[in-house]
C-alpha positions in Angstrom: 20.3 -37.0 -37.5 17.0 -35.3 -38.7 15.1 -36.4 -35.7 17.9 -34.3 -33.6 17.4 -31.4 -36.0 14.2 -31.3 -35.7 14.3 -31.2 -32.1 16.6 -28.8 -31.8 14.2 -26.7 -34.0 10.7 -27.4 -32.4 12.3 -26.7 -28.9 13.5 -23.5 -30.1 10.3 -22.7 -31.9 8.7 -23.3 -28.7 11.0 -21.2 -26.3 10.7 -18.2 -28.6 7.2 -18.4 -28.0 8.2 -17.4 -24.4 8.8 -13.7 -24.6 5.4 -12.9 -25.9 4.0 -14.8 -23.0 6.6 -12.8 -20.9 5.4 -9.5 -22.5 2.2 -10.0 -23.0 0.5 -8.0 -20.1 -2.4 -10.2 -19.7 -3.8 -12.1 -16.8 -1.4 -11.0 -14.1 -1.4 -9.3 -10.6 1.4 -7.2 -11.2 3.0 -8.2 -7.6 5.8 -10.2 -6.2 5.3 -13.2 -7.8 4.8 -11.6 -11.0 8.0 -9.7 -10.8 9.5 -12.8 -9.4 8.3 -14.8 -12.9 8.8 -12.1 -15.3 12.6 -13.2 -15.9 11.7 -17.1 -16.2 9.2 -16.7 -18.5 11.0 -14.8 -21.6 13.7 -16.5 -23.4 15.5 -13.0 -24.2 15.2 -12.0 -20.1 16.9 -15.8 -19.0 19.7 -15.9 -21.6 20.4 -12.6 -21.1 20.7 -12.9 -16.7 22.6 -16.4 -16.7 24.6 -15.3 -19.5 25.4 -12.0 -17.3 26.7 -14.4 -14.7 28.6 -16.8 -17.3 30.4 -13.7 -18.6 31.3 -12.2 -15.2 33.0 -15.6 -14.3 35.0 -15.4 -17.4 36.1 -11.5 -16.8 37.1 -13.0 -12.9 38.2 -10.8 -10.0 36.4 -7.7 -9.4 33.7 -8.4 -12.4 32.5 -11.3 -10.7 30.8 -8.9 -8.9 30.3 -5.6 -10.4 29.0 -6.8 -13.6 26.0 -8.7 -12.0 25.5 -5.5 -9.7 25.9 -2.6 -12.5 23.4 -4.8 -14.6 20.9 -5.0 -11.3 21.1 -1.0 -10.6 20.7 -0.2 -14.4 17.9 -3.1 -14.2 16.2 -0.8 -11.7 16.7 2.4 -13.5 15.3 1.5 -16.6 11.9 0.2 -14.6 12.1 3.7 -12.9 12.1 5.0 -15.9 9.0 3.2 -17.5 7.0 4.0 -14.2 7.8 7.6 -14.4 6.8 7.3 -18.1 9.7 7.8 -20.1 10.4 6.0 -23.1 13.1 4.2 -24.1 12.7 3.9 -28.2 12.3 0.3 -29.3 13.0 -1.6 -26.3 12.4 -4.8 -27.9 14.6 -4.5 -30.4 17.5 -3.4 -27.5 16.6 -6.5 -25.7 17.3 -8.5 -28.6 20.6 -6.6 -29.7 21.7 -7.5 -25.8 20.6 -11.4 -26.4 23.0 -11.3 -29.5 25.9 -8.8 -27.9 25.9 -11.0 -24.8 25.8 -14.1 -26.6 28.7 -13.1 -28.9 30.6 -12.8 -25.7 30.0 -15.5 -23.7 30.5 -17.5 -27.0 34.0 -16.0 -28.3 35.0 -15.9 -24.0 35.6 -11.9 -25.1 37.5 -10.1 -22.4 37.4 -6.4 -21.7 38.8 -4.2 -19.0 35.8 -4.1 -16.2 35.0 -0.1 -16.6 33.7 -1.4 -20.4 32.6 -4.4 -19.0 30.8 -2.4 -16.6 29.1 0.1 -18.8 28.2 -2.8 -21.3 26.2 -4.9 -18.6 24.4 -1.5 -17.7 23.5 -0.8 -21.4 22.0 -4.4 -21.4 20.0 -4.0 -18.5 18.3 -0.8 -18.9 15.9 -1.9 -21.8 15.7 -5.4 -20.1 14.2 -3.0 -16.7 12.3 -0.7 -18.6 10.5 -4.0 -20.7 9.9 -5.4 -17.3 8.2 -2.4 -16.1 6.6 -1.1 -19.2 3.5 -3.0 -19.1 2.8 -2.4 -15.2 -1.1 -1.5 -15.0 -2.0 1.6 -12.8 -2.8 -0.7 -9.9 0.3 -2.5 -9.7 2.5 -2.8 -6.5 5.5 -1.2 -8.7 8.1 -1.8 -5.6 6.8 -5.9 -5.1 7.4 -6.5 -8.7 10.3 -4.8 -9.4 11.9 -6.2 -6.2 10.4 -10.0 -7.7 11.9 -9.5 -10.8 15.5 -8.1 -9.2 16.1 -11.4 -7.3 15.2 -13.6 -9.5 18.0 -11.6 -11.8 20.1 -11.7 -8.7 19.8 -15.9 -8.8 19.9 -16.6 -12.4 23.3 -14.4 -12.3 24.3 -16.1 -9.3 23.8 -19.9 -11.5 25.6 -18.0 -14.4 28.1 -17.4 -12.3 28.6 -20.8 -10.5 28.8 -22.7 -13.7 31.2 -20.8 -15.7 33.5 -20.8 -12.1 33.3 -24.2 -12.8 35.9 -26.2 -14.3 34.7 -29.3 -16.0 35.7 -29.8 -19.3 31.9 -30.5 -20.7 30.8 -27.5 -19.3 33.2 -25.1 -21.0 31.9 -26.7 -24.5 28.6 -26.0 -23.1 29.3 -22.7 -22.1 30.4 -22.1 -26.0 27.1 -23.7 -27.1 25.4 -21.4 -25.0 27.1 -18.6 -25.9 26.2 -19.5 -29.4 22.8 -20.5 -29.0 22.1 -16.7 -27.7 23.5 -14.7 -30.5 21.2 -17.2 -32.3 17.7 -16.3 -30.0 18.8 -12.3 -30.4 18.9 -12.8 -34.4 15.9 -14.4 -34.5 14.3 -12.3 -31.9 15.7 -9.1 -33.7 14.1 -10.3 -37.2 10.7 -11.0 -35.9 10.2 -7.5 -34.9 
């Protein structure tokens, strides 16, 4: 049991690690690729985009599809709005509240009418995009890396998606685990700021 525990902990210890990596701003191009990376390499960003997906399965009909998309457009406004230089007060600390919000839901399978559902996934994604964006240099290829980071938001929904359309028993106590293991991340997250 305590070798479980503590590798639960370590591997948690290391993922956090992640979003510093993801935000650091060092020792990257600033292109496609980059944009295309951003997502994969912060904790907060890939909880937040698969469990986007995992939530619009659970809503069903229409929100299958306009929750992933209203989180992609507000996505893009909130890096238009760190390019133009506008600031969105303490981004970070949005980010996390959306890790812990959107884990909350996933984890209690919340439903809500999609207009709310709608606004919600907005709200998340407009710090996530303006984080993305942020820390662009003045000789970055703004519309490469943005459209980079875009798809792979578009995929890791799409995954989200697939496995909470899926119907296996496991997976529903794994959607729960996940759902739990984000509000968890977005505490955590939230207190180291």
């Amino acid at each position: 049991m305590k070798i479980k525990w503590l590798v639960g902990f370590t591997s948690i210890l290391l993922m956090l690690s992640l979003p510093v990596y993801a935000h650091s701003g060092l020792d990257t191009e600033q292109g496609f690729i980059d944009g295309f990376l951003h997502p994969l390499m912060g904790i907060d960003h890939l909880l937040v985009m698969l469990g986007i997906g995992l939530w619009a399965a659970k809503l069903g009909g229409k929100a299958l599809w306009f929750v992933p998309v209203s989180f992609l457009l507000a996505m893009a406004a909130g890096a238009g709005l760190a390019n133009l230089g506008l600031t969105i007060s303490s981004a970070e600390t949005w980010v996390a509240l959306s890790v812990i919000a959107l884990g909350l839901l996933v984890w209690k399978n919340k439903l809500m009418s999609l207009q709310y559902s709608v606004i919600l996934a907005a709200g998340f994604a407009l710090s996530h995009g303006y984080v993305h964006a942020a820390e662009l240099q003045g000789d970055a290829d703004v519309l490469s890396y943005a459209s980079g980071f875009l798809l792979t938001t578009a995929v890791l929904h799409g995954v989200g998606v697939l496995v909470g359309l899926s119907k296996m028993i496991k997976l529903d106590i794994i959607k729960s685990a996940f759902g739990l293991f984000c509000t968890i991340v977005g505490a955590v997250l939230l207190l180291s700021f």
